[in-house]
N, CA and C atoms as an extended XYZ file, in Angstrom:
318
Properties=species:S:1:pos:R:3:atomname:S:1:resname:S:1:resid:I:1 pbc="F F F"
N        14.417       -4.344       16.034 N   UNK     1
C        13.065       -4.862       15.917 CA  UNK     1
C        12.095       -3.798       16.416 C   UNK     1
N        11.020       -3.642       15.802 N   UNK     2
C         9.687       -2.379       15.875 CA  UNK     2
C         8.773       -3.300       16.942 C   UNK     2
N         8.491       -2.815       17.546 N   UNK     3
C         7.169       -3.147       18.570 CA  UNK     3
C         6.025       -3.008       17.935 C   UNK     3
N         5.996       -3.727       16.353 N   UNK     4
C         4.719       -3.225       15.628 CA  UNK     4
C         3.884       -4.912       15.636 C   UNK     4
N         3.159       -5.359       15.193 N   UNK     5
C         2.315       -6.455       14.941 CA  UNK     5
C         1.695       -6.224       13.432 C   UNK     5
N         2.287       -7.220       12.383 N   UNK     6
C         1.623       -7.072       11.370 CA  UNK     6
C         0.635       -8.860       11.438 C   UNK     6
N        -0.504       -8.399       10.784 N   UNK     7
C        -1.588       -9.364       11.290 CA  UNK     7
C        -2.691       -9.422        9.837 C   UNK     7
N        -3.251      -10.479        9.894 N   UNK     8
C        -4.566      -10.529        8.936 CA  UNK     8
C        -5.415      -11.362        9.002 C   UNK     8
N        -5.926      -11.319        7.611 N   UNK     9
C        -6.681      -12.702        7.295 CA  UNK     9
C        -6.491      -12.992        6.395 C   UNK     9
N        -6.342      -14.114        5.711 N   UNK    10
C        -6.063      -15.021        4.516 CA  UNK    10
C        -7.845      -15.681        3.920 C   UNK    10
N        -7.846      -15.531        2.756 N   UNK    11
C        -9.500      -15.862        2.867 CA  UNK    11
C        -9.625      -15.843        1.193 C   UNK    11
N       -10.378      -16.654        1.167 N   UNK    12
C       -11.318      -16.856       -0.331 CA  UNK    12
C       -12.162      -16.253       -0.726 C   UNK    12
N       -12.503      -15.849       -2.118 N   UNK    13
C       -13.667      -14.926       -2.354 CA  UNK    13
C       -14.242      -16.105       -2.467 C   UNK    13
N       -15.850      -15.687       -2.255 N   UNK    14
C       -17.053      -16.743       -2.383 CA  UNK    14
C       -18.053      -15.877       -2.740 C   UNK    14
N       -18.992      -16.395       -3.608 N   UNK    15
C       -20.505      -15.488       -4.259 CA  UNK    15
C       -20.673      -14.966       -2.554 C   UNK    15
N       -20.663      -15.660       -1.641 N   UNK    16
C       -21.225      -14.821       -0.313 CA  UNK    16
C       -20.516      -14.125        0.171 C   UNK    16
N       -19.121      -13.776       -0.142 N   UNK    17
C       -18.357      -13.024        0.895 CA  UNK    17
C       -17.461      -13.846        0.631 C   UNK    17
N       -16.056      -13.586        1.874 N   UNK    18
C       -14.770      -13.661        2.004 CA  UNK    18
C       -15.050      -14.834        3.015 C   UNK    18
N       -14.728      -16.168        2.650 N   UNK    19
C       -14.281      -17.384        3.827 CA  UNK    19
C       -13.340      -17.510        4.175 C   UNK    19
N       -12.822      -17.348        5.406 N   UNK    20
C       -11.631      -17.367        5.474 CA  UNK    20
C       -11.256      -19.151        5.710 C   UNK    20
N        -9.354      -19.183        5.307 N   UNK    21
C        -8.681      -20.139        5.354 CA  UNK    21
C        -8.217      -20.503        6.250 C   UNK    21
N        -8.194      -22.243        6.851 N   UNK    22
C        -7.275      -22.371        8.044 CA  UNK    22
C        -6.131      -23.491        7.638 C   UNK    22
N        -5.490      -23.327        8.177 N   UNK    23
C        -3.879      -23.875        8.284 CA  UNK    23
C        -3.220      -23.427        6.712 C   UNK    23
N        -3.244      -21.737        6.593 N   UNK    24
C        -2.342      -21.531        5.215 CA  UNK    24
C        -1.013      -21.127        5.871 C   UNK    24
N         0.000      -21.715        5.431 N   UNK    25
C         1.911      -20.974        5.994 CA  UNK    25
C         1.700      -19.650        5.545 C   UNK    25
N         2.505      -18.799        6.438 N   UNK    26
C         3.223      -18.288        6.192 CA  UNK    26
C         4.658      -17.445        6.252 C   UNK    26
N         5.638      -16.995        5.370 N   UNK    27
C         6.862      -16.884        6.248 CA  UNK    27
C         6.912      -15.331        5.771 C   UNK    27
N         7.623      -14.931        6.990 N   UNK    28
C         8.282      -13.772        6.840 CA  UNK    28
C         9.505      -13.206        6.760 C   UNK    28
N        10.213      -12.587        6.155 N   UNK    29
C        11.866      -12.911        6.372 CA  UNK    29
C        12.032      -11.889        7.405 C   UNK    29
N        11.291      -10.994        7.576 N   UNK    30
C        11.911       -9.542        8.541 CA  UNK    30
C        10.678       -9.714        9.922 C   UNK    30
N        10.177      -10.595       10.349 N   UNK    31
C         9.959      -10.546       11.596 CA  UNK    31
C        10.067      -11.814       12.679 C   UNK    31
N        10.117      -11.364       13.925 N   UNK    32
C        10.513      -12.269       14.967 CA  UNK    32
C        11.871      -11.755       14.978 C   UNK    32
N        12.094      -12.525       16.690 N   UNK    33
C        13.726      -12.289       17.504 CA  UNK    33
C        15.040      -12.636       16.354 C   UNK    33
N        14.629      -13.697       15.470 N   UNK    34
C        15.598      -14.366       15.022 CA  UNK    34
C        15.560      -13.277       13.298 C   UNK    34
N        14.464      -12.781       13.254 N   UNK    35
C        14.162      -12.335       12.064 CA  UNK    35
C        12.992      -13.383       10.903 C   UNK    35
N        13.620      -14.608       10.225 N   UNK    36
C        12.531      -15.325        9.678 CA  UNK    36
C        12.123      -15.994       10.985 C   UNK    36
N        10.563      -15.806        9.949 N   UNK    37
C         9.389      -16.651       11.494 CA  UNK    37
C         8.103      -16.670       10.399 C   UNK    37
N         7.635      -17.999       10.967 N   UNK    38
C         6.336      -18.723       10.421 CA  UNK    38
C         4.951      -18.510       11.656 C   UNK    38
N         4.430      -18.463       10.224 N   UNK    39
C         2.945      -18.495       10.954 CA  UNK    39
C         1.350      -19.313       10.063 C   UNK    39
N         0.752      -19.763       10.923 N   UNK    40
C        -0.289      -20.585       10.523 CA  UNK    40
C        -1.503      -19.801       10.833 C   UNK    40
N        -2.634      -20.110        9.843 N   UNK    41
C        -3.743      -19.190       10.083 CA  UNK    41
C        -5.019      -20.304       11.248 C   UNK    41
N        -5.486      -19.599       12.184 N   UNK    42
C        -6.306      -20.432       12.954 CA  UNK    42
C        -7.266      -20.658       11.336 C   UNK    42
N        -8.361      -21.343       12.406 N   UNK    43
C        -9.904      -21.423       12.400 CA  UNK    43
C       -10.670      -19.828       11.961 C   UNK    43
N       -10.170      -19.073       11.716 N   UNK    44
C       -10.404      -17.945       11.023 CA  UNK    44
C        -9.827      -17.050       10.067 C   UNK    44
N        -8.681      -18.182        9.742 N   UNK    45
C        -8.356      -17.270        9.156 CA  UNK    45
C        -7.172      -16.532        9.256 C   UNK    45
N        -6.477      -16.007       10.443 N   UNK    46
C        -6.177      -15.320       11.166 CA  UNK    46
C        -4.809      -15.568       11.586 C   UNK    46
N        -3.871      -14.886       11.016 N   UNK    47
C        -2.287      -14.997       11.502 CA  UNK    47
C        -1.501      -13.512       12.020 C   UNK    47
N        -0.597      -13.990       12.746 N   UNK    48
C         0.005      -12.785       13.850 CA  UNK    48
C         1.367      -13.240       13.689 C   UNK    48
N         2.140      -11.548       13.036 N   UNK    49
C         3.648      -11.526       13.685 CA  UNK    49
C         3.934      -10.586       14.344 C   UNK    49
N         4.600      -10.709       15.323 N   UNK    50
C         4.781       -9.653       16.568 CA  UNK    50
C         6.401       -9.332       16.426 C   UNK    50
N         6.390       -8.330       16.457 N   UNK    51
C         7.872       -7.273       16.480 CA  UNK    51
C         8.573       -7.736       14.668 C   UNK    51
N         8.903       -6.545       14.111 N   UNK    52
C         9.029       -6.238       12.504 CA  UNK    52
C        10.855       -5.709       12.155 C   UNK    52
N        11.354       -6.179       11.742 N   UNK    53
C        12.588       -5.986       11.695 CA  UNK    53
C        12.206       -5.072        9.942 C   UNK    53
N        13.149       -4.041       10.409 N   UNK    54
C        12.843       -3.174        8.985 CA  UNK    54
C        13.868       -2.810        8.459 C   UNK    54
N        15.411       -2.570        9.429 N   UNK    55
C        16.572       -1.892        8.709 CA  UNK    55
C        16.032       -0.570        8.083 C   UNK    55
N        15.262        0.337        8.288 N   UNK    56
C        15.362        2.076        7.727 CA  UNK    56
C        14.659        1.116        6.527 C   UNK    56
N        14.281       -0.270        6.442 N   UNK    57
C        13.195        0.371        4.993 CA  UNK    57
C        11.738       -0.420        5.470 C   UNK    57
N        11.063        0.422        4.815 N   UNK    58
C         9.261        0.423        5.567 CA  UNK    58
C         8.512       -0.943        4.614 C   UNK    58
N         9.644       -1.257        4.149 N   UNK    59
C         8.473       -2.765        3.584 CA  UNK    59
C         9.441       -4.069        3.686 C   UNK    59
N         8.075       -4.657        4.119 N   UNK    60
C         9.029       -6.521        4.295 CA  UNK    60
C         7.992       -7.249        3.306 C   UNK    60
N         8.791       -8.465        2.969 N   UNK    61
C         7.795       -9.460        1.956 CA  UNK    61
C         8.025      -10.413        2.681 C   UNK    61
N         6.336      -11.358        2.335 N   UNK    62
C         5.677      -12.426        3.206 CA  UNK    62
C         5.317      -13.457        2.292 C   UNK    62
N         5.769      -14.612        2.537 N   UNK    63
C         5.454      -15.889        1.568 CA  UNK    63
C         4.093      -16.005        2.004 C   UNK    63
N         2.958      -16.667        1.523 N   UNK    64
C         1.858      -17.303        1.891 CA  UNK    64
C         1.768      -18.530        1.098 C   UNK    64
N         1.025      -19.943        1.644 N   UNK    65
C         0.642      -21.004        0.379 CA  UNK    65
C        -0.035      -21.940        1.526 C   UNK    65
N        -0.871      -22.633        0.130 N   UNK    66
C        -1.595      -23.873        1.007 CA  UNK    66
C        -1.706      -24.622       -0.205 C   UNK    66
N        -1.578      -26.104        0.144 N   UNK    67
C        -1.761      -26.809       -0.958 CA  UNK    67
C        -3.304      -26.839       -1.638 C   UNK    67
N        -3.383      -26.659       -3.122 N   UNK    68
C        -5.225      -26.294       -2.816 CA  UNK    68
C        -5.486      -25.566       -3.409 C   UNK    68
N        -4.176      -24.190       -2.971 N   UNK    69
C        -5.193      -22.949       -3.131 CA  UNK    69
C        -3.564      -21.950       -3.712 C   UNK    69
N        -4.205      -21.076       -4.367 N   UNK    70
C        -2.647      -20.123       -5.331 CA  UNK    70
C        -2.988      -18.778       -5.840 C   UNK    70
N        -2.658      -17.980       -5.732 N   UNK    71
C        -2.499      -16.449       -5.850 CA  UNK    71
C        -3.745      -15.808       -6.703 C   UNK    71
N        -4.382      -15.237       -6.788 N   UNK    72
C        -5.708      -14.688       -8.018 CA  UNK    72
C        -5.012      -14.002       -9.020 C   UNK    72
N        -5.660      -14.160       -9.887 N   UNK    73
C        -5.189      -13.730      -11.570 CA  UNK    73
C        -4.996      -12.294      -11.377 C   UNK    73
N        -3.576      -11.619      -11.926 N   UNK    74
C        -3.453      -10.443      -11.812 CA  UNK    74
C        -2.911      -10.308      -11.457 C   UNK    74
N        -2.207      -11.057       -9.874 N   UNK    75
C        -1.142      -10.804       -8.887 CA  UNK    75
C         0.385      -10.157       -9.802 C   UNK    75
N         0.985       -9.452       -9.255 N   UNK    76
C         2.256       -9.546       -9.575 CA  UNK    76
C         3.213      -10.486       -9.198 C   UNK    76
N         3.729      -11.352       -9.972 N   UNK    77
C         4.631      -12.287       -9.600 CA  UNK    77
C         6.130      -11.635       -9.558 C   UNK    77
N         6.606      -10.562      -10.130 N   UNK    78
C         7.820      -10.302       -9.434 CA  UNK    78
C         7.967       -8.723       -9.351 C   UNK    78
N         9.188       -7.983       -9.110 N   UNK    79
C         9.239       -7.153       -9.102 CA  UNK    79
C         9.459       -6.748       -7.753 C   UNK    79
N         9.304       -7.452       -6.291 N   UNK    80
C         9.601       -7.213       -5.381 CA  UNK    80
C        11.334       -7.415       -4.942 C   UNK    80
N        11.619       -6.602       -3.706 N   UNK    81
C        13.122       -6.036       -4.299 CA  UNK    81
C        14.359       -7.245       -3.835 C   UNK    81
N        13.582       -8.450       -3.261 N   UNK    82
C        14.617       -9.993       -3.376 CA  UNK    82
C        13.920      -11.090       -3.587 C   UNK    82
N        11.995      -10.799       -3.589 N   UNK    83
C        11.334      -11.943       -3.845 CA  UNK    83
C        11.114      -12.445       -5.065 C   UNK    83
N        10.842      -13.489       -5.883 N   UNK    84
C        10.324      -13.403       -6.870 CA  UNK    84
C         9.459      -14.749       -6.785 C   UNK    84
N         7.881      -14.659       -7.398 N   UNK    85
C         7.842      -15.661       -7.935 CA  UNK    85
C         5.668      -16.174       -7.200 C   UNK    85
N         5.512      -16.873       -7.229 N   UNK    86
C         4.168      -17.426       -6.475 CA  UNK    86
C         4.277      -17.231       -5.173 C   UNK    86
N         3.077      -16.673       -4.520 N   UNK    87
C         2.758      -16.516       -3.051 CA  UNK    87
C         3.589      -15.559       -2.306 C   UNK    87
N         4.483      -14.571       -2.977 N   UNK    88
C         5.001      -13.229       -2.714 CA  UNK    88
C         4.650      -12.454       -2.216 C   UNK    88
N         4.236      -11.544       -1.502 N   UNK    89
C         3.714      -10.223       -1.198 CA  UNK    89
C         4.391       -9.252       -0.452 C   UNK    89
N         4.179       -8.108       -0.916 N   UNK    90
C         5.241       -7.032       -0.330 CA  UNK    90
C         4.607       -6.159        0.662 C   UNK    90
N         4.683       -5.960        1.665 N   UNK    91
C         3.880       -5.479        2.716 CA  UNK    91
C         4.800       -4.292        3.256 C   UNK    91
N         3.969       -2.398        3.180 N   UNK    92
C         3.955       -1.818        3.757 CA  UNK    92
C         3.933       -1.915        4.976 C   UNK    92
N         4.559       -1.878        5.992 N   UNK    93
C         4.578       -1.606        7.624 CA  UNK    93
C         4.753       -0.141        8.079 C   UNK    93
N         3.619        0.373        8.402 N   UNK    94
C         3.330        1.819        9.199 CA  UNK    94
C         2.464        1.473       10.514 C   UNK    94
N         3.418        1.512       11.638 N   UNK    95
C         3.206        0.832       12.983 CA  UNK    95
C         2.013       -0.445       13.029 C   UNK    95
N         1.495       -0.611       13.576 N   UNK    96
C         0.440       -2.101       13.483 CA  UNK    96
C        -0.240       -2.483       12.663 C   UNK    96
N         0.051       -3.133       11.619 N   UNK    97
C        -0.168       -3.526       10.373 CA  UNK    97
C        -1.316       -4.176        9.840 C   UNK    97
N        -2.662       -3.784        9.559 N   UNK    98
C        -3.328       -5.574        9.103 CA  UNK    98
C        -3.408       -5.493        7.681 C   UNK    98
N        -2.772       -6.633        7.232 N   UNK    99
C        -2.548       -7.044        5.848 CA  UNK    99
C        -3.679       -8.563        5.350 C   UNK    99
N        -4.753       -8.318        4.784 N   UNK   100
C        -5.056       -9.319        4.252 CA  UNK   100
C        -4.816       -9.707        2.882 C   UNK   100
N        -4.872      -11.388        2.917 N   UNK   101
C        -4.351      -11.777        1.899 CA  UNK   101
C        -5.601      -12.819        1.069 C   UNK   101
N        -5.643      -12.785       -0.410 N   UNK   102
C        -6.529      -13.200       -1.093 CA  UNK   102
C        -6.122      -14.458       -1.796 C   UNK   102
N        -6.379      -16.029       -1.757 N   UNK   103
C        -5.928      -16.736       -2.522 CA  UNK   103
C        -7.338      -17.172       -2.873 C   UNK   103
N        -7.073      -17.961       -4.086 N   UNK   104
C        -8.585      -18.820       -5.039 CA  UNK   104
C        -7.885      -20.458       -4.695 C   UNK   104
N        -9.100      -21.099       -4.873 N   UNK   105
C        -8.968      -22.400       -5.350 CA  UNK   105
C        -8.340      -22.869       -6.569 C   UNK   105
N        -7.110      -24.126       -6.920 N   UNK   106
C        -6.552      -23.935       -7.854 CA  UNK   106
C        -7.562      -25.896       -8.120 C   UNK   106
């Protein structure tokens, strides 16, 4: 496990800017003690995983979803190297990470 923190915000485009989302999941398969570990976005938005399990390779993939709300047009739905499918994302990790994530209203 890396002593890294990958972190973001989860958030909606809006004519005004980026709102962010609260209570969206999400899972990770390569971080935490155990390895998979969940996380919920506060009141801003805002989710934290602390220590990154990598095995010698520099990217982990992260589920995200909220009922509501689903990936923006364009996304790649597969092609990641065990995920496939809605709310996927493949995340570069180069020491402390912030990864934000974009969903629309469905």
């Amino acid at each position: 496990m890396l002593d890294v923190t990958l972190s973001g915000v989860v958030f909606e485009p809006t004519p005004t800017g980026r709102a962010p989302i609260e209570g969206v999941t999400l899972h990770c398969g390569a971080c935490g003690a155990e390895t998979h570990a969940w996380a919920y976005t506060d009141s801003e938005g805002r989710y934290e995983f602390i220590g990154v399990w990598l095995d010698g390779v520099p990217t982990t993939s992260i589920w995200v979803g909220k009922d509501g709300f689903g990936d923006p047009p364009g996304l790649p739905t597969s092609g990641l190297p065990h995920r496939f499918g809605l709310g996927w994302r493949e995340v570069t990790i180069d020491g402390n990470t912030r990864f934000d994530i974009e969903l629309v209203r469905r």
